[in-house]
Every structure is written in C-alpha cells, then in structure tokens.
C-alpha positions as CSV (number, residue, x, y, z in Angstrom):
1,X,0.0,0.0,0.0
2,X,2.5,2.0,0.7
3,X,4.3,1.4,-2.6
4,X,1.3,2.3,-4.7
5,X,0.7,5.9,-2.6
6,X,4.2,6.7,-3.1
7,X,3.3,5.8,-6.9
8,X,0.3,8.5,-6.6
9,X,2.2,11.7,-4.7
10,X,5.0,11.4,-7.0
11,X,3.0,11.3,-9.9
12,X,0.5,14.2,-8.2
13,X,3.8,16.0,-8.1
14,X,5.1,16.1,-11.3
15,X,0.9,16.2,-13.3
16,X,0.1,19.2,-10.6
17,X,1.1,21.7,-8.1
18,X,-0.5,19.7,-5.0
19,X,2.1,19.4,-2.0
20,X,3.4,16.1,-1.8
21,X,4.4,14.6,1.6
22,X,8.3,14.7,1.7
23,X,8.6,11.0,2.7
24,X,7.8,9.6,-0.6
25,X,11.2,11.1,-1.8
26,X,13.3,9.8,0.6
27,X,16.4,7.6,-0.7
28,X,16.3,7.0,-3.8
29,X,13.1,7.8,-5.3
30,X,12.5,5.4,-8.5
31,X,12.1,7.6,-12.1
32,X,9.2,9.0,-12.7
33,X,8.4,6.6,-15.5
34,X,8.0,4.0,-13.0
35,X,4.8,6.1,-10.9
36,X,3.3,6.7,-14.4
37,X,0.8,4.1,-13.6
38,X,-1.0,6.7,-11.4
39,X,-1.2,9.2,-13.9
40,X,-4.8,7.9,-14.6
41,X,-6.0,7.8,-11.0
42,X,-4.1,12.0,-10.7
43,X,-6.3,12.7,-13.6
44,X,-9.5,11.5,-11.8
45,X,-8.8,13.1,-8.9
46,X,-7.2,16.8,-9.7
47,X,-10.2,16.7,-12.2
48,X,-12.6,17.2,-9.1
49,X,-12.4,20.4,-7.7
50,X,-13.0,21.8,-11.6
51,X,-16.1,19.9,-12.0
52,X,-17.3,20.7,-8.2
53,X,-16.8,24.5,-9.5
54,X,-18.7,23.8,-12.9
55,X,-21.7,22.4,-11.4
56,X,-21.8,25.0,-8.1
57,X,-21.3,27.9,-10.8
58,X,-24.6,26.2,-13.1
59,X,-26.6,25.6,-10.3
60,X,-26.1,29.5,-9.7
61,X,-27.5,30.3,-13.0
62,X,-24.3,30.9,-14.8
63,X,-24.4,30.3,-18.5
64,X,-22.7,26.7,-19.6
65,X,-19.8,28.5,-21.7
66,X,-19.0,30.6,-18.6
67,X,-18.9,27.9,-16.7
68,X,-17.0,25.6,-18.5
69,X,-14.3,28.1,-19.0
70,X,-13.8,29.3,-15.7
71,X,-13.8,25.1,-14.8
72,X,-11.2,24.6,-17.3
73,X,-9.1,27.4,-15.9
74,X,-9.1,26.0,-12.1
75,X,-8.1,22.8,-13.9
76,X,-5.1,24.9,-15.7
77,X,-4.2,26.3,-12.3
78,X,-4.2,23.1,-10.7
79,X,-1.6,22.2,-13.5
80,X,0.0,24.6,-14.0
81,X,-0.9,24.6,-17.2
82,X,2.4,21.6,-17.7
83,X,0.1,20.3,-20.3
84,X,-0.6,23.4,-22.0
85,X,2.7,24.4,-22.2
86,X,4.0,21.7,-23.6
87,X,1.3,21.8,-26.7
88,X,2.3,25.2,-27.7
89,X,5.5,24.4,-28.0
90,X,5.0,21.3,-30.2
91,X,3.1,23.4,-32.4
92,X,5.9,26.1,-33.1
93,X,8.5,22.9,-33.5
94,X,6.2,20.6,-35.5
95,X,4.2,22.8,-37.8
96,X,6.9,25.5,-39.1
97,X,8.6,23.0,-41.6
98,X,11.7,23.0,-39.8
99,X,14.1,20.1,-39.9
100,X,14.3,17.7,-36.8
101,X,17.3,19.0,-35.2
102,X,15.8,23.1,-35.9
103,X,12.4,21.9,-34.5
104,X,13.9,20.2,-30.8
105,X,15.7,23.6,-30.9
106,X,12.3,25.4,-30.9
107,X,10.7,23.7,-28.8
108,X,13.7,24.1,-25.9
109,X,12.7,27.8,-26.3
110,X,10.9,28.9,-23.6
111,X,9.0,32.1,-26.2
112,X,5.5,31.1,-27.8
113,X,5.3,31.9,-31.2
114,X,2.0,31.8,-34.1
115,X,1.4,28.3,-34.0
116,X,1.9,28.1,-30.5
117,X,-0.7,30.5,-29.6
118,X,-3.1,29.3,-32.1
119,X,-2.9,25.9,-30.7
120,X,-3.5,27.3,-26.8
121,X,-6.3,29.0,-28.5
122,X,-7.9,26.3,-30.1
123,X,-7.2,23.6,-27.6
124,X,-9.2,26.2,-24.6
125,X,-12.0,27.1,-27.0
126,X,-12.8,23.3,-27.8
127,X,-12.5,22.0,-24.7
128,X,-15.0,25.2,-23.2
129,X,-17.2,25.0,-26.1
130,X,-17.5,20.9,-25.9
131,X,-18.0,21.3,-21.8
132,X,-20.4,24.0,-22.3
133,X,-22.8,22.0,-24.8
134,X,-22.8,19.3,-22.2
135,X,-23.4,21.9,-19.5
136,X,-26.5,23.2,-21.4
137,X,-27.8,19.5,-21.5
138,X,-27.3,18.8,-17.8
139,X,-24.5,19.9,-15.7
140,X,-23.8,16.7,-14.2
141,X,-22.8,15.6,-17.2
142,X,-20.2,18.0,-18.1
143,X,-18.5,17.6,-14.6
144,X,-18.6,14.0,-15.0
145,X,-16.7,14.4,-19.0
146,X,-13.8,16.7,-17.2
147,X,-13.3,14.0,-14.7
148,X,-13.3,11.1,-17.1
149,X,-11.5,13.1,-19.9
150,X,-8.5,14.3,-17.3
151,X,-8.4,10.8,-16.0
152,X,-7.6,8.8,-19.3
153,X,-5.7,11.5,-21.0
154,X,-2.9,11.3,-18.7
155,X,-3.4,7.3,-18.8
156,X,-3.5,8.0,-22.7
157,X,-0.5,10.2,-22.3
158,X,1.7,7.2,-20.3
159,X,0.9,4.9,-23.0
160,X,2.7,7.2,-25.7
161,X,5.8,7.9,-23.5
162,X,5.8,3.7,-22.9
163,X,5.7,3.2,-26.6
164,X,8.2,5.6,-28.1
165,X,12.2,5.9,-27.4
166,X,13.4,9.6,-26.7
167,X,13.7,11.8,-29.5
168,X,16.4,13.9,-27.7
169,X,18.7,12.5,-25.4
170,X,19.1,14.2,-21.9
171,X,15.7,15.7,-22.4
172,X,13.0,15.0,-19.7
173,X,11.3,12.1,-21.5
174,X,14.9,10.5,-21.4
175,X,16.0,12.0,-18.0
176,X,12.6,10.4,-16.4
177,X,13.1,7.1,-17.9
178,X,10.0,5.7,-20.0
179,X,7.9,3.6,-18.7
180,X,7.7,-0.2,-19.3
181,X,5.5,-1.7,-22.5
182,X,3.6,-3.5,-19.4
183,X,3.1,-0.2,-17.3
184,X,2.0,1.8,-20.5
185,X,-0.4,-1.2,-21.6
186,X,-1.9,-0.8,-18.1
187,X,-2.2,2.8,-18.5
188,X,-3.8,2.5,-21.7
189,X,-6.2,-0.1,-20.6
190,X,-7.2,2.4,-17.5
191,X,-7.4,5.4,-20.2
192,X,-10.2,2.9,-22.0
193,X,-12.2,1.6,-18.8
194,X,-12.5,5.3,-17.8
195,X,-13.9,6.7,-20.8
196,X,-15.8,3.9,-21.7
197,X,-17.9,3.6,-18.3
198,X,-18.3,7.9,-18.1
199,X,-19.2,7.5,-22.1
200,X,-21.9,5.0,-21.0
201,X,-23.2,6.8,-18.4
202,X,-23.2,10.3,-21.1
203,X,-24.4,8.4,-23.9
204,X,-25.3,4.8,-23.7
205,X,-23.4,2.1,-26.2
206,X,-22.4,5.1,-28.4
207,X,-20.8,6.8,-25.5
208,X,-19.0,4.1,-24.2
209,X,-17.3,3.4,-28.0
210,X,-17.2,6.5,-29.7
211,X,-14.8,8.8,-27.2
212,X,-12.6,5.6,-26.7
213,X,-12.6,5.4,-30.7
214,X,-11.8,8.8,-31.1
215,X,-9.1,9.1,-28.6
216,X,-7.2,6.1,-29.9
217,X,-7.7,7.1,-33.2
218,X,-6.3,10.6,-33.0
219,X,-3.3,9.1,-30.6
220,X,-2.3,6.9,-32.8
221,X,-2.2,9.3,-35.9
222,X,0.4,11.9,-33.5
223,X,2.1,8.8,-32.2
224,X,2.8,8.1,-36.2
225,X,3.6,12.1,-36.9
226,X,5.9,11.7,-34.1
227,X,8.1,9.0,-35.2
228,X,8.0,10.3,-38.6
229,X,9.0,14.1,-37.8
230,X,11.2,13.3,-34.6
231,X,12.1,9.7,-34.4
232,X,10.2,9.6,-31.2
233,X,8.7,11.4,-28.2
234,X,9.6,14.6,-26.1
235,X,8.3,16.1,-22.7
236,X,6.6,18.7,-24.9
237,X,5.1,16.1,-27.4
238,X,3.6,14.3,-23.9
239,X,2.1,17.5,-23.1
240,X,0.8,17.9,-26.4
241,X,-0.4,14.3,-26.7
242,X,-2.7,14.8,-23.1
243,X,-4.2,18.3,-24.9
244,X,-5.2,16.1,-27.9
245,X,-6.5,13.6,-26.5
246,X,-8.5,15.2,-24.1
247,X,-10.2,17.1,-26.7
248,X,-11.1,14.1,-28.7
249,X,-12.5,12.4,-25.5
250,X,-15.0,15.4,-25.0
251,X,-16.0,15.5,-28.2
252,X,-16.8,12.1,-28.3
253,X,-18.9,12.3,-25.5
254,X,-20.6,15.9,-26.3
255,X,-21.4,13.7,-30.1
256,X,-22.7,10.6,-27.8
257,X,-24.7,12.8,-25.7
C-alpha cells in the first residue's frame, strides 16, 4: 500500500502543483516513469475540484460556456498549465517545416510563437465550447466528462511515453526514464475503462465506443507524426499528446450525448 501511494504523490507532483508529503522522496526515489501508472488515477482526482466548481457555478444560473471556461481554468491552475505548455510548444517545432534538429531547438525555447498561440487558442475554445454543450444539457454531465477526460488523457499520455524511445537524449522524457510496454499497456487499458464507463453513463453504447474510438484514433495518428517528424517522443510532445486527446474524448462524448 505504501508502494502504490508513493506511486500516486509522485506522480500528483510532477501532473500538478498539489504538495506532496516529503517522505515519498526519501532515498532514492525510482524515475518517474515507474509512478506513471497513477497518472490515470491523478487525472480523476485533480479533475474534481473543476467539476465541483462547474456544477456549483450552473446551479447558480451561470451560463454553460462561462462555466465551462472558468472550470477549465481552475483545472489549468491546478496544473499549471504543464500540459498546455508543452502543446504550444509542439506546435511552433512541428508545424513551421523546420528540420528535426531546428524543430527540438524550438521547442527548448521557452518564447511562444504563431502556432503556438493558435494551438493554446484552439485547444481552450474546444475544450469550453465541448464542456459548455454538455453543461447546457445537464451539468452533471459536463463535470462527470472533465473528470473522465483528465483521467484517461494522462493514462492515454503514459501509454505514448511507454511506446516511443526519446527523440532527444538528456531531455525529460529521457531523464525520467519511460515507462515499461507492461506499465503503459496498463495505462492504456485504464485510459479505456475510464472513458468507456463515463461515455456509457453520457451516452449509452455510443458513449461508451465513440470517445474511446476517437481518442485512440487521434493518438495513434500523433504517435505516427511523431516518429516520422522526430524519431520519437519529447516532454513537450507528452504534453501535447494529453491536450489532444483530451479534446477528442469530450467530443466524443458531447457527439454521444
């Protein structure tokens, strides 16, 4: 038991800016590829407080986009907007045309350019506009999405850093140390069981198989533009890969509803 919270805090430490008790990094704490079985179970939880807000805020007669943004951005201070981050700056690498070496060089620089904003842009407005329709239909529903979408994107996220090798040495996909094809598998399966049972619950049959179709669909198709641009997987591209995703997964149910 104690293993398996030690598994959670350090992954709640890295996925978010909750406190972690000091204990769990005494020693030699293992990499963080290791913990990223809990990623999942973070997801689920930090996910909470957000949709607590989103139906307190509709119950008050707020309208669903308002709510669904100002959700989204207690989620992104929960964060600290890590995920965020790292999908702007896969955009400015990945979509300039720049060769492999030029676009790792971009994407080490901490400045957001075009595609970077447009992405942060996008990936908000989807997520707020997705949450809202769900909102308008019954609030319940749209706090139970954020939870179930937060959850399995960061299972969904472990599963591409298991299944790729480091596309730059010494980076923090490297430094962290992957995780195992059996840990990602279980992280992937998790990432399914959580969006298929909230996709049930949303939309019945099509709700438990649509979002989970959608997700792994749109994963696999980045995990391909990955290898093919960069030869593998990055922090940033990790990031980038929870934003996506997530987004899929909402839409999915949002469709289903």
């Amino acid at each position: 038991m104690d293993q398996l919270w030690g598994r959670f805090w350090r992954a709640s430490a890295f996925l978010t800016r909750l406190p972690a008790p000091a204990h769990v990094f005494d020693g030699s704490p293992p990499p963080l590829g290791a913990d990223a079985s809990a990623f999942a179970i973070v997801g689920l939880i930090i996910a909470l407080p957000p949709a607590l807000l989103l139906l307190s805020l509709a119950t008050l007669g707020l309208q669903p986009l308002a709510a669904a943004l100002l959700a989204l951005l207690c989620l992104i201070a929960l964060t600290g907007a890590l995920h965020e981050d790292g999908l702007a700056d896969t955009a400015d690498g990945l979509f300039g045309h720049a060769e492999r070496e030029r676009a790792l060089e971009i994407m080490k620089d901490s400045r957001i350019g075009t595609y970077g904003a447009l992405a942060l842009i996008g990936s908000m407005a989807a997520r707020a506009v997705l949450l809202g329709d769900l909102a308008g239909h019954a609030p319940s529903l749209a706090a139970l999405a954020l939870i179930a979408a937060a959850g399995a994107s960061r299972g969904a996220m472990a599963w591409i850093w298991s299944s790729l090798p480091s596309a730059r040495p010494g980076g923090l996909s490297s430094r962290m140390e992957a995780p195992s094809r059996r840990a990602g598998r279980w992280a992937a399966f998790a990432a399914l069981a959580i969006a298929a049972l909230a996709g049930a619950a949303i939309g019945g049959v099509a709700g438990a198989v649509l979002p989970a179709l959608l997700g792994v669909g749109g994963l696999c198709l980045f995990r391909a533009f990955l290898l093919r641009r960069l030869g593998g997987t990055t922090g940033d591209t990790l990031g980038a890969a929870q934003q996506i995703c997530e987004i899929l997964l909402l839409l999915g149910f949002a469709i289903a509803r």
